[in-house]
DOGU-467613 format. One line per 2 residues: number of its first residue (from 1); their letters; for each residue x, y, z of C-alpha. Coordinates in Angstrom, 1 decimal. Layout:
BEGIN
NUM) a) X,Y,Z; ...
END
This chain:
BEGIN
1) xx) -3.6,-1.5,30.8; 0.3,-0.3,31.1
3) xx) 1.2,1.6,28.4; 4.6,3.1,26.7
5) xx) 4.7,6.6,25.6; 6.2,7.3,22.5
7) xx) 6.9,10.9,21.3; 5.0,11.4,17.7
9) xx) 5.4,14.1,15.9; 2.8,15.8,13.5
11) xx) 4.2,17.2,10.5; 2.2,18.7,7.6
13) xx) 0.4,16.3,5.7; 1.2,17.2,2.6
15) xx) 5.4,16.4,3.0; 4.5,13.1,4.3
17) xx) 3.1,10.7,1.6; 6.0,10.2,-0.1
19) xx) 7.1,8.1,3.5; 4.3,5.4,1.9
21) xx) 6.3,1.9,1.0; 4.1,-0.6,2.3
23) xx) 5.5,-3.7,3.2; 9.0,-2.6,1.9
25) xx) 10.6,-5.7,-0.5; 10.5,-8.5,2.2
27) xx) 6.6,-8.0,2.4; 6.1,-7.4,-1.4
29) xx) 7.9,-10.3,-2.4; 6.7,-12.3,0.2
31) xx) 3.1,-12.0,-1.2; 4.3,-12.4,-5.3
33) xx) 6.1,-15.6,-4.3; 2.9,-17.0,-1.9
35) xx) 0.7,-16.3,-5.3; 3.3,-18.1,-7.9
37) xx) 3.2,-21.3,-5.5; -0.6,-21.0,-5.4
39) xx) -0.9,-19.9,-9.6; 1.5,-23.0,-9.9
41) xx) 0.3,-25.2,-13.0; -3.3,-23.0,-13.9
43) xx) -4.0,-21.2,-16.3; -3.9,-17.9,-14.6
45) xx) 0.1,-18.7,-13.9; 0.5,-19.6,-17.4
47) xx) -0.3,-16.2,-18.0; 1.4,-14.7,-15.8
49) xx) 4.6,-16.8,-17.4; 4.0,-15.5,-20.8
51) xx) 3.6,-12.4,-19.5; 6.8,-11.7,-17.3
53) xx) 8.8,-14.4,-19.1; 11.8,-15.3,-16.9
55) xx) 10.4,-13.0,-14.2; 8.1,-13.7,-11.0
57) xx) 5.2,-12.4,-9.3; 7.8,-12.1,-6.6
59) xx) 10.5,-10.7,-8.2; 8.1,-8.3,-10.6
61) xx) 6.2,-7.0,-6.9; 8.8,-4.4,-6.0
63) xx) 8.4,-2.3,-9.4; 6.1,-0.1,-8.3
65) xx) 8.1,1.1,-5.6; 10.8,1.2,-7.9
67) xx) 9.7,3.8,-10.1; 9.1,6.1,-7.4
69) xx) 13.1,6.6,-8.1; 12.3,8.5,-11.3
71) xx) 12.6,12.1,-10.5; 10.0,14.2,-12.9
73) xx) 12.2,17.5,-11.7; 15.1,16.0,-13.0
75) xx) 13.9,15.5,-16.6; 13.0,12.0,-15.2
77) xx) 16.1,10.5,-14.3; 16.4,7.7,-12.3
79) xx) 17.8,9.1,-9.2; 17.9,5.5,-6.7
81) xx) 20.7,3.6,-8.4; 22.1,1.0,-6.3
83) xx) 19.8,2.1,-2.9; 17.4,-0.8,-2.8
85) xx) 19.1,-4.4,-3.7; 15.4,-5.0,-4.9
87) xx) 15.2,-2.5,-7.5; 19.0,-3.7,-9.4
89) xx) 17.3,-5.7,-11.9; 15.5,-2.8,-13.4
91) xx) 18.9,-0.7,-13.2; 19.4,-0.9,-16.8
93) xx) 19.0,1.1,-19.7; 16.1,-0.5,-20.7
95) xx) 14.6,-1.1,-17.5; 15.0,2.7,-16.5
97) xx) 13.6,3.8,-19.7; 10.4,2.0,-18.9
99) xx) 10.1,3.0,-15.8; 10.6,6.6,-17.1
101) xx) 8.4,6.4,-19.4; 5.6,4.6,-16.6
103) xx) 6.1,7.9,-14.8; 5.4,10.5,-17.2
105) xx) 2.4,9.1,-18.1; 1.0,9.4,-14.8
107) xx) 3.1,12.0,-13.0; 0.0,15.0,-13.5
109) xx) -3.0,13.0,-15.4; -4.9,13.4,-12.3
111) xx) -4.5,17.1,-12.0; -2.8,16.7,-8.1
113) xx) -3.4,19.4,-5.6; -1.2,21.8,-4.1
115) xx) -0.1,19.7,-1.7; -0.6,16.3,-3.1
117) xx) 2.1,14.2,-4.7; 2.7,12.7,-8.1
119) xx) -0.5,10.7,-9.3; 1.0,7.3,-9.7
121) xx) 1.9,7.5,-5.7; -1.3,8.4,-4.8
123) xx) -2.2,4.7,-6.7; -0.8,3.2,-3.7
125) xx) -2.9,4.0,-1.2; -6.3,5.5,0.5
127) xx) -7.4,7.6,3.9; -10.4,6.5,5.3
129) xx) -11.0,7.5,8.5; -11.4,5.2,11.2
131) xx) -15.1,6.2,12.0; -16.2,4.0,8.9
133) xx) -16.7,0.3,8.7; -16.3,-0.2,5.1
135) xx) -14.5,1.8,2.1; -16.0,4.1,-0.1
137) xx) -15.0,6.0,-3.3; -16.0,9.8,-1.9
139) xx) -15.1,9.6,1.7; -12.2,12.1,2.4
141) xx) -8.8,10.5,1.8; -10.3,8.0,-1.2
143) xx) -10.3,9.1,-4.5; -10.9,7.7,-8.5
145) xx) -7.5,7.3,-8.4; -6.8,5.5,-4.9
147) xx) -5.6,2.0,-4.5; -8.6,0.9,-4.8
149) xx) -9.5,2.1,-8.4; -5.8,1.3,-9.0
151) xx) -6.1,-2.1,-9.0; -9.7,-2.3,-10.5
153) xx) -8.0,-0.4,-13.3; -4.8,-2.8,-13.4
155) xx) -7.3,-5.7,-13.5; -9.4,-4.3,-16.6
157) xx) -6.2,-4.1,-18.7; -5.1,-7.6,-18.2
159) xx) -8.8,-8.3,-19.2; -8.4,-6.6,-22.7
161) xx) -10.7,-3.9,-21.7; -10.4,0.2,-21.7
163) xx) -8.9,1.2,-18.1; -10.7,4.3,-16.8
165) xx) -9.2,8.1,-16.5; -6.9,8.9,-15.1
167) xx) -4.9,6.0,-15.1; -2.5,5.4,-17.8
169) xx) -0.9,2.0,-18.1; 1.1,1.1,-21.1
171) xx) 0.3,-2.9,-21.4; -0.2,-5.9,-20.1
173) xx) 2.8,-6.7,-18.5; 3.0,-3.2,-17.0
175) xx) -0.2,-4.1,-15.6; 0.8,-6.8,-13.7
177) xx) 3.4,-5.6,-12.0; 1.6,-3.2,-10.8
179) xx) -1.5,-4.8,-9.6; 1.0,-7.2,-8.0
181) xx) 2.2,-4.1,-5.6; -1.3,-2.9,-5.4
183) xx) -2.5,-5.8,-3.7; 0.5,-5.6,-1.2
185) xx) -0.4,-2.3,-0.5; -4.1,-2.7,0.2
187) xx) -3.6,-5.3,2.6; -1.1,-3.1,4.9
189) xx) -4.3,-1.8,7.0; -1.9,1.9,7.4
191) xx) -2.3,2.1,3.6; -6.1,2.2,3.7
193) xx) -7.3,3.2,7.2; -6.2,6.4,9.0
195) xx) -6.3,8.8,12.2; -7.4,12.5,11.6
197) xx) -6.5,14.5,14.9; -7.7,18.0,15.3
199) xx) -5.3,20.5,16.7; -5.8,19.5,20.2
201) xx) -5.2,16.1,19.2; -8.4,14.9,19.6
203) xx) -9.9,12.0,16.9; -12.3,13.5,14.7
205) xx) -14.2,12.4,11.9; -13.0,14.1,8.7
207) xx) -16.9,13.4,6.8; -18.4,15.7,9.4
209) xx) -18.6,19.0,9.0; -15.5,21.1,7.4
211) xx) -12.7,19.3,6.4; -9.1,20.4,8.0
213) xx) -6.3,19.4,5.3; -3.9,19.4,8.0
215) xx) -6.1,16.6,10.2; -5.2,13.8,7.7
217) xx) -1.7,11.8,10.0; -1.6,9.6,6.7
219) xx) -1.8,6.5,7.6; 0.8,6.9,10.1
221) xx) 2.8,8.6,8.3; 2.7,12.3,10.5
223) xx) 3.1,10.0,14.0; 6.4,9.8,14.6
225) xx) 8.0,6.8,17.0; 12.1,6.2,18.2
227) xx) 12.4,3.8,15.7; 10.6,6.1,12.7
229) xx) 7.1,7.0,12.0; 3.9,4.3,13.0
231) xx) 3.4,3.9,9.2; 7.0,2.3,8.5
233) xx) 6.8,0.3,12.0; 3.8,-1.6,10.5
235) xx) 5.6,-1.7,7.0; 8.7,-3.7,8.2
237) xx) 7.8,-7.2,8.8; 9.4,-9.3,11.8
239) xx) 12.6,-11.1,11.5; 11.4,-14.2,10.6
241) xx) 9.3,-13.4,7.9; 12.2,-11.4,6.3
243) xx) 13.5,-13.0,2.7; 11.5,-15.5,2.6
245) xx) 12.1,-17.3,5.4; 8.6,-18.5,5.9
247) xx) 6.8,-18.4,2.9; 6.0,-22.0,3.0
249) xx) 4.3,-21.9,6.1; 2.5,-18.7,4.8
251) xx) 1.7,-20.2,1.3; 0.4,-23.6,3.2
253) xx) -2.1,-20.9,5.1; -3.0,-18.5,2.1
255) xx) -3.9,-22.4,0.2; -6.2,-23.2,3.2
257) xx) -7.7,-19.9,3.1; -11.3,-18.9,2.5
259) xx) -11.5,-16.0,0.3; -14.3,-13.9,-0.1
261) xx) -16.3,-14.4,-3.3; -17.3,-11.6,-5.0
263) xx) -17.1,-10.1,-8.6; -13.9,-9.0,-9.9
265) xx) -15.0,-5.1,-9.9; -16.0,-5.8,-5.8
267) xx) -12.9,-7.8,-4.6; -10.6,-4.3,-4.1
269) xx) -13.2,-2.7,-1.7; -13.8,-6.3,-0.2
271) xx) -10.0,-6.3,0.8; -10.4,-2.4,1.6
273) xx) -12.9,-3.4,4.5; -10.4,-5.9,5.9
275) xx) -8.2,-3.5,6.1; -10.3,-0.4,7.7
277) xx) -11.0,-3.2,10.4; -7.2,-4.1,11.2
279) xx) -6.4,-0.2,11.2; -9.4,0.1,14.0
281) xx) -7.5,-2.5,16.0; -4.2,-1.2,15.5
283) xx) -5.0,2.1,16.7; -7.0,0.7,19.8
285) xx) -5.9,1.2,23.4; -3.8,4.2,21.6
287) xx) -4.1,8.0,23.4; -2.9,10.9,22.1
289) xx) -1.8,13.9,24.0; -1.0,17.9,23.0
291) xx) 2.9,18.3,22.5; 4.9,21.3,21.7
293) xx) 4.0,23.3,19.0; 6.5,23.6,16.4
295) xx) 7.3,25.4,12.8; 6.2,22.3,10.9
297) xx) 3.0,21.6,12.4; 1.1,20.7,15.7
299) xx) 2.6,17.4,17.4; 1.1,14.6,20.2
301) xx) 2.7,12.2,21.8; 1.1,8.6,21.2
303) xx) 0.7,6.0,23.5; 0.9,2.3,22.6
305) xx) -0.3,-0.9,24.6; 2.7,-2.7,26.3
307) xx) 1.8,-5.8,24.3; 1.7,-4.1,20.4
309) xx) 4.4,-5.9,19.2; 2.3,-9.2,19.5
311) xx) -0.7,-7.3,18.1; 1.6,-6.1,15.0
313) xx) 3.4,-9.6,14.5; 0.0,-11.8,14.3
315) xx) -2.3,-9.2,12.5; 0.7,-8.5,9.8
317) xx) 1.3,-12.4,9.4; -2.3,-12.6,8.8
319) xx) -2.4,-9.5,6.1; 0.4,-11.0,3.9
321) xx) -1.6,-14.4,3.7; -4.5,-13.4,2.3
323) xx) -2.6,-10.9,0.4; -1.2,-13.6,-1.5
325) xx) -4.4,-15.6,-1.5; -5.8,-12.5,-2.9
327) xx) -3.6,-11.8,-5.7; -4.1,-14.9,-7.0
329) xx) -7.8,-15.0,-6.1; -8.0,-12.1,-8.6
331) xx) -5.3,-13.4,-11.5; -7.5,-16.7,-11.8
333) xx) -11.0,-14.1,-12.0; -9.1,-12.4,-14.4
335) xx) -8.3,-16.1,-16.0; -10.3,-18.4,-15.5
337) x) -9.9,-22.3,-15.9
END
């Protein structure tokens, strides 16, 4: 098969989480307004009305990207002020203040590593190497505190019940937004499933043997392209799903849909799997070669099927519907008729 080379860059893996937006707003929003249509007159989007009041599913799924403009080495001040459109109608005292107040409770409660960032960014994502066929708390790049356990911990606190260490979130309402993003998250496949190279960028398989820190590309994030890094080429979504544009033909697909059932505690590793098995096939047909050395790291050069675009644009229209099938397969679990 032809192939294009693209020069990719890897840069130490702990500077390059912070890169982690999955979806960016389109793809968030596109998934909160595909689960209002399909919570539309239950009892689960009842809920969800007295909970957000004025506010959406679609409008509320950007928060959690939001807050990552609180700066904790800046005596938290919200540093992102009129940078993301998405973010403005949180740009107010109050909002800021409880977004401020989000991030201090879960900048450090789960004690981060050297070279691991803030705790509630961690919440957005897991590593798990492409070897596996199915997610699992104790693989390298998972954690109690991964995506994963994020929204399992999101879900308990809309059900009443005690959320587990080390996550720390205020309320309902808080919780919702925030399990709203999670589910976005876990369904970009970069977000759960990653590449670990060893230095002569060869694949390797991070559960075998000794660990190397600086294997982890995560999820995309260290493979740098022209147009970015592979992790923020799979975030963006194509033109015509941008703003909305075809969330009736998505919502009409997500209603058709046939979700898995499991219970409520299962349903985040379920959507896990699904996602370990797109990141296999967006990382097949790929090569990666030996590159310049340079002071930030070791780097490759990636090479990418002639035809990925189609493989992105069909597997990333097929994410954000059950995404929003999901998220309101796990609201009406959480409320029931």
């Amino acid at each position: 098969m032809k192939k294009i080379f693209i020069s990719a860059l890897m840069l130490c893996a702990a500077s390059l989480p912070q890169l982690s937006f999955a979806w960016g707003a389109d793809g968030h929003q596109t998934v909160g307004a595909i689960a209002d249509q399909l919570l539309s007159g239950t009892k689960a989007g009842a809920q969800v009305k007295a909970l957000l009041g004025d506010n959406t599913l679609e409008k509320m799924a950007v928060w959690g990207d939001c807050v990552k403009g609180i700066s904790p080495e800046k005596d938290y001040a919200y540093t992102s002020a009129g940078r993301y459109p998405e973010c403005a109608p949180f740009e107010n005292p109050a909002g800021i203040a409880a977004m401020a107040d989000y991030v201090r409770r879960n900048n450090t409660n789960c004690n981060p590593a050297f070279d691991e960032e803030n705790c509630h960014k961690q919440y957005h994502y897991a590593d798990v190497a492409l070897q596996h066929d199915h997610y699992k708390t104790g693989y390298v790049g998972t954690s109690d505190h991964d995506v994963v356990n994020a929204i399992r911990a999101a879900a308990l606190v809309l059900q009443g019940k005690p959320q587990p260490k080390p996550f720390a979130f205020k309320d309902k309402q808080e919780a919702l937004a925030l399990l709203t993003h999670y589910v976005g998250d876990i369904h970009q496949p970069l977000h759960v499933g990653s590449v670990f190279l060893n230095a002569e960028g060869k694949i390797v398989n991070p559960d075998e043997g000794e660990y190397d820190r600086g294997s982890n590309t995560v999820g995309g994030n260290a493979l740098q392209c022209p147009c970015g890094n592979l992790h923020s080429l799979w975030d963006d979504l194509p033109p015509q799903f941008k703003r909305g544009r075809m969330n009736e033909a998505l919502t009409k697909k997500a209603r058709n849909l046939a979700v898995k059932k499991a219970p409520l505690e299962q349903l985040p590793a379920l959507w896990a799997d699904d996602a370990v098995s797109d990141a296999k096939k967006l990382f097949a047909g790929t090569q990666f070669s030996k590159s310049t050395p340079n002071q930030r790291g070791n780097s490759w050069s990636i090479a990418l099927p002639l035809e990925y675009e189609k493989t992105m644009v069909s597997m990333k229209e097929g994410a954000l519907v059950r995404a929003g099938a999901h998220l309101a397969q796990i609201l009406q679990t959480v409320w029931p008729e």
